[in-house]
N, C-alpha and C positions, 0 to 999 in steps of 0.2 A: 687494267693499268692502275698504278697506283701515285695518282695526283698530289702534292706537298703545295699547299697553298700558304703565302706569307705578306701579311700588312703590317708595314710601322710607317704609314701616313701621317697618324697622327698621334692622339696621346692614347690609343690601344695600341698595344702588340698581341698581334694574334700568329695563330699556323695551326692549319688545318690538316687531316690525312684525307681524302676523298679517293674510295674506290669505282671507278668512271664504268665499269663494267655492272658491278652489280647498282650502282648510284646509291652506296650508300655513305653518308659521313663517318668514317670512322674512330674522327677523334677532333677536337677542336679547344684550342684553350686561349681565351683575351684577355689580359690583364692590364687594367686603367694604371697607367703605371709615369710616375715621377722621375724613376730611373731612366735615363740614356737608353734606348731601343737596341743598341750595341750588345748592353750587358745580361740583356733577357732573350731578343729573338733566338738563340740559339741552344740556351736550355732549354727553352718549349718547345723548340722542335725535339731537342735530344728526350725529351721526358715523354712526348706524343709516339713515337717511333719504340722507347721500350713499353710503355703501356700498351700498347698493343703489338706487342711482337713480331713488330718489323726492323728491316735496319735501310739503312742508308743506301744501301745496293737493292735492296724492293723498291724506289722512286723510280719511277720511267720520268716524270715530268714535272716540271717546278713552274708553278704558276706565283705572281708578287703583283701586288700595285704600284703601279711606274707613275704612280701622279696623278691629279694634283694631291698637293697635302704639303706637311711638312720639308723643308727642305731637306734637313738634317736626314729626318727619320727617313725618308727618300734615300736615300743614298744607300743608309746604312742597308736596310731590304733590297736595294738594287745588288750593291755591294755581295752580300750573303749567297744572293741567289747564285749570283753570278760566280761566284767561288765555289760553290755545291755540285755548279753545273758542270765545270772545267773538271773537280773532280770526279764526277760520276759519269763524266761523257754525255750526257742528256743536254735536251734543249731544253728551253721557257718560255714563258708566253706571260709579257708586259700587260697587265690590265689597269686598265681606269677606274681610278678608287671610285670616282664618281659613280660609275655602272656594277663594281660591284655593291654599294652599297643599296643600289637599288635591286639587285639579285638579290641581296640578302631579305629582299621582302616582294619577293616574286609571286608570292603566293595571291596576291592583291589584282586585283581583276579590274583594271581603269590605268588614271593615270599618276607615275609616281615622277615626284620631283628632289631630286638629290643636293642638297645645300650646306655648304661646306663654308668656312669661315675663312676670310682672308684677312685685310688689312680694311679696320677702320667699317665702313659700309657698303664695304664690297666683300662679296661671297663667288665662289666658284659654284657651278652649277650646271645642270642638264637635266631634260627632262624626257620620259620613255613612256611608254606604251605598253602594259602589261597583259598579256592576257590568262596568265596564273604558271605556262611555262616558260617563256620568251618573250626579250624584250626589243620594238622598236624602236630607235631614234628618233626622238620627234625634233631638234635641233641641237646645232653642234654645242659641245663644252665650252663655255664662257664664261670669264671673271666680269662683273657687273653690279653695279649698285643693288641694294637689297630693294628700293623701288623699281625699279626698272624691272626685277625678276618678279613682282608684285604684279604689275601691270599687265607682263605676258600669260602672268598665269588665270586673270582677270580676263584677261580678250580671250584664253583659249575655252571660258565658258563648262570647264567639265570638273569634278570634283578633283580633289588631287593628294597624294598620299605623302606627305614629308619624312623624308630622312635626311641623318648627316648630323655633324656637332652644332651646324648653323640653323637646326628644324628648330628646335625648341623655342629660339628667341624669333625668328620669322614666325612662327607658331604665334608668338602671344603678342606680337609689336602688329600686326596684319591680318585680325583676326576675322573669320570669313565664315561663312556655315557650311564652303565650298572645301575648306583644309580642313583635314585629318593628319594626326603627327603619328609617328609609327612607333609602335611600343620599345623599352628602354633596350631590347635583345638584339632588336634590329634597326636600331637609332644610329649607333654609329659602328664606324668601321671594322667589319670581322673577316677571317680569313677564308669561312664558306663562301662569302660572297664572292671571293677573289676565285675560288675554284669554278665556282657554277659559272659566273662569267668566262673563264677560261675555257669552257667546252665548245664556245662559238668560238673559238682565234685562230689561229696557224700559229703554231710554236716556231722560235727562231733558235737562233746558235746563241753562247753567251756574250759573244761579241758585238751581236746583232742588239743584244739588249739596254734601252738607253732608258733615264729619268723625260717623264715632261711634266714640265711645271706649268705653265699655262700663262706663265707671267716673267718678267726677269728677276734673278738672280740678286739679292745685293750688293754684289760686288759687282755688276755689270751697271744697278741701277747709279751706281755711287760713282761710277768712272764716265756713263753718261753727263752726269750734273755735273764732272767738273768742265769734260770737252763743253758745257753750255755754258759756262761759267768764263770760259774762256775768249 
């Protein structure tokens, strides 16, 4: 079968081709990109698909990261997919940016910690259990001060493998002989990861498919403060 894997979390746009039968990546392209995630995910797809001489009716299945990340960029990846799927008749399968970006460095043998940048000194985050093909849970996904995620990673005592757009500065602000940062391929968010994580999910309908943010919404957080205001 042939897997379409799609991130615009954050400030990459990636999509991936992944053939789930033979496991091999067929095609992958991320561009750190300035532009709106709108006006690129879908040339990349369209450019991966004739570089390798498929089309759009060879996808059995469409894999995206549903969150956390970007709001915008969210949407739009939810968006796309979800439109692919209604045309193609196929289902998808919602993945956590957080987990793929720790699939994208699966190969790592201990533990890896996924850290993604929120507001201010808070970071979204999770942390797994690798054993070079599969990943544990070792606690749920949580937005939390970049101390506090310090601390947990201090009491669990074992080396640990950073990725995400938030590795670099926890990297150097919390420096440890216990952190390892993950090289620049597999630092941040790519559309392999989003596939290899998606071999563990149940695929749903496009319907079925929804955004999570892990946090509110600005327009929620803003209609909040006025009912307190009140």
């Amino acid at each position: 079968m042939l897997l379409l894997g799609i991130d615009t979390s954050g400030k990459t746009a990636s999509a991936a081709l992944f053939d789930t039968e033979t496991e091999i990546m067929l095609a992958e392209k991320t561009l750190y990109t300035q532009k709106t995630h709108s006006q690129v995910i879908m040339p990349i797809v369209k450019d991966l698909l004739a570089q390798t001489g498929k089309a759009m009716d060879d996808v059995g299945l469409i894999a995206v990261a549903n969150g956390p990340g970007s709001y915008t960029g969210l949407r739009i990846g939810v968006a796309a997919v979800k439109a692919m799927c209604f045309a193609l008749n196929c289902n998808c399968v919602g993945v956590s940016t957080l987990e793929a970006l720790a699939y994208s460095n699966i190969a790592y043998k201990g533990t890896i910690c996924a850290v993604m940048k929120a507001r201010g000194e808070l970071v979204y985050t999770c942390t797994y259990k690798s054993n070079g093909y599969e990943l544990e849970t070792m606690c749920d996904e949580s937005i939390i001060p970049r101390d506090e995620l310090a601390q947990f990673l201090a009491f669990n005592g074992t080396e640990v493998l950073l990725c995400g757009d938030g590795a670099a500065d926890f990297f150097t602000d919390y420096r440890s002989p216990m952190f390892t940062i993950a090289p620049p391929m597999g630092r941040l968010q790519n559309a392999c990861g989003t596939c290899l994580a998606a071999m563990s999910k149940e695929s749903v309908s496009a319907d079925e498919l929804e955004v999570s943010y892990l946090q509110k919404v600005k327009a929620e957080k803003d209609l909040e403060d006025r009912n307190n205001a009140k």
